[in-house]
C-alpha positions in Angstrom: 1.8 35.3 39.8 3.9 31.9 40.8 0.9 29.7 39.9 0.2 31.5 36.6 4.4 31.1 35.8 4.3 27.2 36.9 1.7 26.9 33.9 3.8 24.7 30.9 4.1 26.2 27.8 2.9 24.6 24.6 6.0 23.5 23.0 6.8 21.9 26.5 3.7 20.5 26.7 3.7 19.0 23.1 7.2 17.2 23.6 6.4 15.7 26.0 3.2 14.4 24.1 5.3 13.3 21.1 7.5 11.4 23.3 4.2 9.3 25.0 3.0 8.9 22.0 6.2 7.8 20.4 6.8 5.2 23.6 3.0 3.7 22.6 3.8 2.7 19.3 1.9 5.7 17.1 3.0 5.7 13.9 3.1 9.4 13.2 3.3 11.1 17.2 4.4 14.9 16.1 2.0 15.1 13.3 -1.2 13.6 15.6 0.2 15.3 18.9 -0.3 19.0 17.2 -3.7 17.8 16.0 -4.4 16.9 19.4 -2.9 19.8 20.5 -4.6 22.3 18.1 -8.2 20.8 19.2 -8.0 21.2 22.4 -6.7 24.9 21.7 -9.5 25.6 19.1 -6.9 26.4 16.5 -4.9 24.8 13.7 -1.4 23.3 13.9 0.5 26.1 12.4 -1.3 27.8 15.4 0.1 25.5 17.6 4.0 26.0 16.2 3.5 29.6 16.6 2.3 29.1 20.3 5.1 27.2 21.3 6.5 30.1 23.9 2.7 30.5 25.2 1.4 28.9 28.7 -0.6 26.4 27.8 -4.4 27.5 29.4 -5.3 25.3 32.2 -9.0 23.9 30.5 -6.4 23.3 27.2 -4.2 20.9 29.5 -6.8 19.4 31.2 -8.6 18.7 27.1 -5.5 17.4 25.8 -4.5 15.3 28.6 -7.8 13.3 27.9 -7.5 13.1 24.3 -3.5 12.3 24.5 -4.6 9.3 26.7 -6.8 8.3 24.5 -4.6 7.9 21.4 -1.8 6.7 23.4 -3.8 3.8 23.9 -4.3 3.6 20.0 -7.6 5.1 19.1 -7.4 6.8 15.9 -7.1 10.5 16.0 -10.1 10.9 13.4 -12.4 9.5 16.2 -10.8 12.0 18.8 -11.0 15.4 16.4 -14.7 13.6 15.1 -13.7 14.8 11.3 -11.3 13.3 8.4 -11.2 15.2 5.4 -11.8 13.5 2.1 -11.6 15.0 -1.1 -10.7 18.4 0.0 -13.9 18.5 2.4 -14.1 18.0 6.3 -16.3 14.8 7.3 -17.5 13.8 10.5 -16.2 10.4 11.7 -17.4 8.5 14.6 -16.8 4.7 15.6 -20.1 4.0 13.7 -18.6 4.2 10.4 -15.4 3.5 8.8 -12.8 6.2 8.4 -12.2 7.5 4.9 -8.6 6.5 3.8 -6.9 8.7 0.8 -6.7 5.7 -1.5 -10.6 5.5 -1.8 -10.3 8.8 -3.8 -8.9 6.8 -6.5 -12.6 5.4 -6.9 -13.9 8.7 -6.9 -11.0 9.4 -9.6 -11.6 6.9 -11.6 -15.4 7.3 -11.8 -15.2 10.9 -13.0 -12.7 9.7 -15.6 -14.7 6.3 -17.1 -18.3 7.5 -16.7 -18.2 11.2 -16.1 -21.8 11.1 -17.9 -23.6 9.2 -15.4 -27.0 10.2 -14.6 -27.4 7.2 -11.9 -24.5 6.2 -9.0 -24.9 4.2 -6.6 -22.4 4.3 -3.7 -22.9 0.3 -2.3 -21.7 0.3 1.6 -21.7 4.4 2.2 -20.5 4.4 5.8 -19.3 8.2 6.4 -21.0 9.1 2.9 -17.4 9.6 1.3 -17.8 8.4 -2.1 -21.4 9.9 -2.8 -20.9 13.2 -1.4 -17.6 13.7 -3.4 -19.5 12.2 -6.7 -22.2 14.1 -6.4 -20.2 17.7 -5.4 -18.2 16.6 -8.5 -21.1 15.9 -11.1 -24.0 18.0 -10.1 -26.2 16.6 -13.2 -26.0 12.9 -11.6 -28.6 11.0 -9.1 -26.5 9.9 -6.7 -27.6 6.9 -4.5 -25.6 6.0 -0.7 -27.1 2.7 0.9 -25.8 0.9 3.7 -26.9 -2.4 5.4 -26.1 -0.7 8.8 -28.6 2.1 10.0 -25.9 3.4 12.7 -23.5 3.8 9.1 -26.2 5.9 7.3 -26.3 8.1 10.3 -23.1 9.2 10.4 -23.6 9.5 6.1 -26.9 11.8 6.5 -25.2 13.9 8.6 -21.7 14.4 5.9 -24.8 14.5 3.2 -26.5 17.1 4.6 -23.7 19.2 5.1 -21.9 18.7 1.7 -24.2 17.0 -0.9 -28.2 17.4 0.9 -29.6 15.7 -2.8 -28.0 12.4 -2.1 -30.6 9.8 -1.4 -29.8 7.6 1.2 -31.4 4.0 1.1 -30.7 1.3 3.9 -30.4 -2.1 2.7 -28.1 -5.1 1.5 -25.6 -4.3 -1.5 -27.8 -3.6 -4.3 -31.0 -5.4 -3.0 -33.2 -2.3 -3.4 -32.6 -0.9 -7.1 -34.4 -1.9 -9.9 -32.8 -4.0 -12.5 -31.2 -2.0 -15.7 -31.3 1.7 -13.8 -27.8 2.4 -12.8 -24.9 3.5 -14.5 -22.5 3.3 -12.1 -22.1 0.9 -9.3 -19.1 2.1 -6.9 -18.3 0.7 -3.3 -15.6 0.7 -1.2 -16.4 -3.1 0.4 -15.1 -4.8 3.0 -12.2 -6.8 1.9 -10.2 -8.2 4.4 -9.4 -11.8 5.4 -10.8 -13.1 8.7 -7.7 -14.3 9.9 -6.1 -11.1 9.0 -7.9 -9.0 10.8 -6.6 -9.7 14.0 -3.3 -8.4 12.4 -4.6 -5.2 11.5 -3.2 -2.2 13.9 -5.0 -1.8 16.6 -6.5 1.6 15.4 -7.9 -0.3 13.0 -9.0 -3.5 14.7 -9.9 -2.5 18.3 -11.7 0.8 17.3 -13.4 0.9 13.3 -15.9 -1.1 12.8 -15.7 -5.0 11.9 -18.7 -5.1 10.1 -16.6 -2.7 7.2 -13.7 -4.6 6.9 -13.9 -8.1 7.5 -15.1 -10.3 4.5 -14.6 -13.9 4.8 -12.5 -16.5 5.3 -10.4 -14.7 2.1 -11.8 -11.3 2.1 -13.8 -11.4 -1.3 -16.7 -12.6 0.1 -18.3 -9.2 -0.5 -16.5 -8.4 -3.9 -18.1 -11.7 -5.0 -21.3 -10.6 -4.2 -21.2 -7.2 -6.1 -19.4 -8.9 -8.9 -22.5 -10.8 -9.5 -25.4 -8.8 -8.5 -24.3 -5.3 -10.1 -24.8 -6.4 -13.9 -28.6 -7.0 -12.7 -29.1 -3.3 -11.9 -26.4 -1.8 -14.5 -27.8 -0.3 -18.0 -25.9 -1.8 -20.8 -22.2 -0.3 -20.5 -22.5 0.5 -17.0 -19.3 0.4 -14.8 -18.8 -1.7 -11.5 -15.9 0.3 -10.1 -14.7 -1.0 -6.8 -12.0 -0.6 -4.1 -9.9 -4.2 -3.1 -7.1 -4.9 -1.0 -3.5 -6.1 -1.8 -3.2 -9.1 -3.7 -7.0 -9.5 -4.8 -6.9 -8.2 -8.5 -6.8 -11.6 -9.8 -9.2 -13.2 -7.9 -11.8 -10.6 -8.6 -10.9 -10.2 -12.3 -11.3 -14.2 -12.9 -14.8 -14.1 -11.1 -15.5 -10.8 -13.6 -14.3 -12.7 -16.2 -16.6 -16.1 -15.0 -19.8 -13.8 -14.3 -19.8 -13.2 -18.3 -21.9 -10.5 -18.7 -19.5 -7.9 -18.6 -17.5 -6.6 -21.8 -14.1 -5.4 -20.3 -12.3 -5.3 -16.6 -9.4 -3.6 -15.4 -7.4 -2.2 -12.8 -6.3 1.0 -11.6 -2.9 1.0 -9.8 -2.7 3.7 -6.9 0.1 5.6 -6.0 2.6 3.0 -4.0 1.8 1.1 -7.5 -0.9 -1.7 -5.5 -4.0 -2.5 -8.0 -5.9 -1.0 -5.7 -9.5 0.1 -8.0 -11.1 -2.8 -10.5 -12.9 -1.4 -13.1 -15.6 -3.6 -15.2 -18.0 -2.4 -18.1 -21.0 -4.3 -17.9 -21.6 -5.7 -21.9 -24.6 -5.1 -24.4 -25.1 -8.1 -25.5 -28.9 -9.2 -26.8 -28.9 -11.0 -23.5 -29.2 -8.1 -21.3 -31.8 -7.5 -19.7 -33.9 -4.0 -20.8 
């Protein structure tokens, strides 16, 4: 009976975890100490506020000791719970691929709005599968392509795919090396765009723990945004969009080499909700010099 009283209680338990967490520098300790706190019970974080008189169960302490070291020392909680949710729907997340932010929805968003009659997408540098999955739950008439350079990537995407959206096709290879020219209608990608020399800047859930490969991009972090700037009007039909995901600062770069290319008809950007151009949008023109 005195051993079973000694046990902490769960709102002990998660004070104390807030407080560590808040000591290592975690941006958000309450909110990712009760999702810490809610795995390791098997339940949800309302769960764990209504628990907050309980004893905490012995193999539930010993579960969320490991995991509360573990993002004390900054890895992201996504990696720790293995899931992220992304438009509406739970996705498994490992260090393999890059974790889905909230922002990239806007590249879902603004697909459905400009080209909502696509019959070919092709999501250019998958990683979890985020983009495809959600495009191709939200138009079910659509082919929808996910390649990735990085077969480790596409694992983690089969796995999402299969789950949520099983007639995705995957395809492993660079950008938009293996399409055929004139057969897509929509190019979106959510590239790497971050600055060498920036990345060691990045927090260090970011930069010790997700993977380099999917965010760094040369010495100025377009190096990849160039690239799809000039290869997607190969594969694009006439009017096709190149709808594509940048960081802070790069609209006008990537809108002058849109605007240099000159085989595409309009560009624009879509702002997201902290007002960043944050989604470039670019119609592919149907000139007589198009290919067909």
């Amino acid at each position: 009976m005195g051993a079973a009283t000694a046990l902490p209680t769960v709102g002990g338990v998660l004070g104390a975890a807030i407080a560590r967490l808040t000591a290592a520098g975690v941006p958000e300790p309450r909110a990712d100490a009760e999702i810490l706190l809610a795995h390791a019970l098997g339940t949800t974080r309302a769960g764990v506020v209504a628990a907050c008189r309980d004893l905490l169960p012995v193999h539930a302490a010993v579960a969320f000791e490991a995991l509360l070291a573990r993002r004390a020392a900054r890895e992201p909680v996504q990696y720790l719970v293995g899931e992220r949710e992304f438009w509406s729907l739970p996705l498994a997340v490992d260090r393999r691929a890059l974790i889905p932010r909230p922002e990239t929805e806007l590249v879902v968003e603004t697909v459905l709005r400009v080209a909502g009659d696509a019959r070919c997408i092709v999501d250019v540098g998958t990683g979890s599968g985020a983009i495809a999955l959600a495009l191709a739950r939200a138009l079910p008439a659509a082919a929808v392509w996910a390649s990735d350079v990085d077969p480790e990537a596409l694992a983690v995407a089969h796995a999402n795919l299969a789950r949520h959206a099983p007639r995705v096709r995957l395809v492993c290879g660079d950008l938009l090396a293996a399409f055929r020219p004139c057969t897509v209608d929509v190019v979106a990608s959510n590239p790497p765009y971050v600055a060498e020399a920036e990345h060691a800047g990045l927090a260090p859930e970011i930069r010790d723990h997700e993977p380099a490969r999917a965010l760094r991009a040369g010495p100025d972090g377009l190096a990849v945004l160039r690239r799809l700037v000039a290869d997607a009007p190969d594969v694009l039909v006439p009017g096709g969009w190149l709808i594509v995901e940048m960081g802070a600062g790069q609209a006008d770069a990537v809108g002058s080499a849109i605007v240099r290319d000159g085989r595409y008809a309009a560009v624009r950007t879509v702002e997201d909700h902290a007002g960043m151009e944050r989604v470039l949008v670019a119609r592919r023109g149907r000139g007589r010099w198009t290919r067909s």
